[in-house]
N, C-alpha and C positions, 0 to 999 in steps of 0.2 A: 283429846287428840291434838297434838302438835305436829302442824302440818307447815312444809316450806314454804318459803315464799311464792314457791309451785311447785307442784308433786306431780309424782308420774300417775296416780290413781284418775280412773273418770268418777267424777262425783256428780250426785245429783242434789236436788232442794230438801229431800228425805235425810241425806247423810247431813247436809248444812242444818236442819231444823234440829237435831243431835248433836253438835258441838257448842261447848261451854259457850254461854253471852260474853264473857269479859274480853274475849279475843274475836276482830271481826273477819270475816271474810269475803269474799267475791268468787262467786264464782264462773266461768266463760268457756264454756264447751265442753263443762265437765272438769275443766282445771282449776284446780283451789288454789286462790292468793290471798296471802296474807296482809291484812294494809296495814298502813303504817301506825302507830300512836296516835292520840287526839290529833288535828290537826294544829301549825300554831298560830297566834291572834292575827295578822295580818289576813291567812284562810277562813279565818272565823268572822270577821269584821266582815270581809267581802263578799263572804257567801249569806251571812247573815242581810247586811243590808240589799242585797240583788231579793235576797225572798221577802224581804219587810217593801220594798217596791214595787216587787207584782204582788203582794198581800194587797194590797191599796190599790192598786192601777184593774185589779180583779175583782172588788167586792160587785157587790150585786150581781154578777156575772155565774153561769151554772159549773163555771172552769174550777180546777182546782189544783193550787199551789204547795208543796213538800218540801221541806227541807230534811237533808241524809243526818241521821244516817234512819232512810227506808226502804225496805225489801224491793227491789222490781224485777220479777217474772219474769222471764222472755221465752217462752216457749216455743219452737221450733211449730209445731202443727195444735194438735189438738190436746197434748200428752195432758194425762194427771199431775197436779204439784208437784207431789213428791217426786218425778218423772223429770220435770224439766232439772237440764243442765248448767242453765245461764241466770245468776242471779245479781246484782249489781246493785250500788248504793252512790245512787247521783248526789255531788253536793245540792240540786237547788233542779228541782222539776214541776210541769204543769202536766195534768193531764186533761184533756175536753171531754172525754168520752165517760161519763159518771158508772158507766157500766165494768171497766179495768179495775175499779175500785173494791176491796174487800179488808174483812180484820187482818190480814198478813200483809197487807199494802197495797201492791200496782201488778196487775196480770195485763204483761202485753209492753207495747211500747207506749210511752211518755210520747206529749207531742214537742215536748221542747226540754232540752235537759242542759244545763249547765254544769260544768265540771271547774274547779276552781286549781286552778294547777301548785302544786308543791315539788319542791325536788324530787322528793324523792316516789312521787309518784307519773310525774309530767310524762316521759317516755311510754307509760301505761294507756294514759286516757287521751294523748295526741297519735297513735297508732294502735292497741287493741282493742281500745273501747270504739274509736270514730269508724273503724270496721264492725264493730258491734253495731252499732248504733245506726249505721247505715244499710246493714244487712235488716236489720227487723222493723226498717219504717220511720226511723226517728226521726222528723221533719225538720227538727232545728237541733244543731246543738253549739254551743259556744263552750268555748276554752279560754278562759279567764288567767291571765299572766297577773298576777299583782306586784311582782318585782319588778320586772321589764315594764309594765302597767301597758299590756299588750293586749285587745279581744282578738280572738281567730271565732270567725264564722262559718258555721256548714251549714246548707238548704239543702235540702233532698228535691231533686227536681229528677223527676223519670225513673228515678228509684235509687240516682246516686248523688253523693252531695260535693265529686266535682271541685272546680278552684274555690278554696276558704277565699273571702272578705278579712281583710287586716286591719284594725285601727288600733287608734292611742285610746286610754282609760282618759277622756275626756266629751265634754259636752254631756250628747246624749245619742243612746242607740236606740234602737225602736225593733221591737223583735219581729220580725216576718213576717209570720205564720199566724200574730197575735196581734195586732197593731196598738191594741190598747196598751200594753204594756211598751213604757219607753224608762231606759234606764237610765238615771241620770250620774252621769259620772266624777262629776264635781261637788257634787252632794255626797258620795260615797266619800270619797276622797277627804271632803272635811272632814270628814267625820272619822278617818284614821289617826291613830296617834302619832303624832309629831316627828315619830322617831322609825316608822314604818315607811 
């Protein structure tokens, strides 16, 4: 099935568990989108090192850290898998709650999700997903600039997450909701290639 980068059909996790692996998708309110290609090394480097620093800033801890591309649920109520509408593939998520967890992935909301921004999908996860995201609980989420070398912050306080927090990709941030977890930005950074 070759679907647009978004179709008029409402789709659910049952129609998504039926289309070929090699092409991925998202899907948010029943609308299927197409994402884009692998992501390239600059999104890889950054997403990789943000989960290799809460891998470490979390060991012994009963939290558990993912890196995308994995399955996460968001169910409206109660509905069966195959039911829900809303399936999504964070670059870099924690969940606290060991019970969200099963062999298809993440049922329910992440407690802190990071999205690592690319062209050609930034407009996507800075305005459909951070309403996503804020609609089902998601306590924290950050939007990762690596070109601008930009973080935007969102806390969910009373159920909305309200003016972002702005900084530069430097120092260190310390995530909210998690305090053990501090990311260190100058470490990531060396550790990009020279030309990035």
């Amino acid at each position: 099935m070759a679907l647009a980068l978004k179709d008029s059909q409402h789709h659910t996790y049952g129609d998504y568990l039926s289309w070929p692996d090699e092409v991925r998708y998202e899907l948010i309110d029943g609308d299927a989108y197409l994402m884009s290609p692998a992501p390239d090394l600059p999104h890889q480097y950054v997403a990789g090192e943000i989960y290799c620093q809460t891998a470490n800033a979390l060991l012994g801890q009963p939290y558990r850290v993912f890196i995308g591309p994995l399955d996460v649920r968001l169910p409206e109520q109660n509905e069966a898998d195959e039911q829900i509408d809303t399936v999504v593939q964070p670059d870099v998520l924690v969940v606290c709650d060991g019970n969200k967890l099963d062999k298809r992935g993440v049922r329910g909301a992440p407690d802190w999700i990071v999205e690592v921004l690319s062209p050609s999908t930034a407009g996507h996860d800075q305005i459909k997903k951070r309403n996503l995201y804020e609609r089902h609980g998601v306590r924290e989420y950050w939007l990762v600039h690596p070109v601008d070398r930009v973080l935007t912050v969102y806390r969910l306080q009373e159920g909305e997450y309200g003016k972002p927090e702005l900084s530069q990709l430097e120092g260190e941030t310390q995530v909210g909701i998690l305090p053990e977890i501090v990311i260190r930005w100058d470490e990531l950074a060396a550790r990009l290639p020279n030309d990035y």
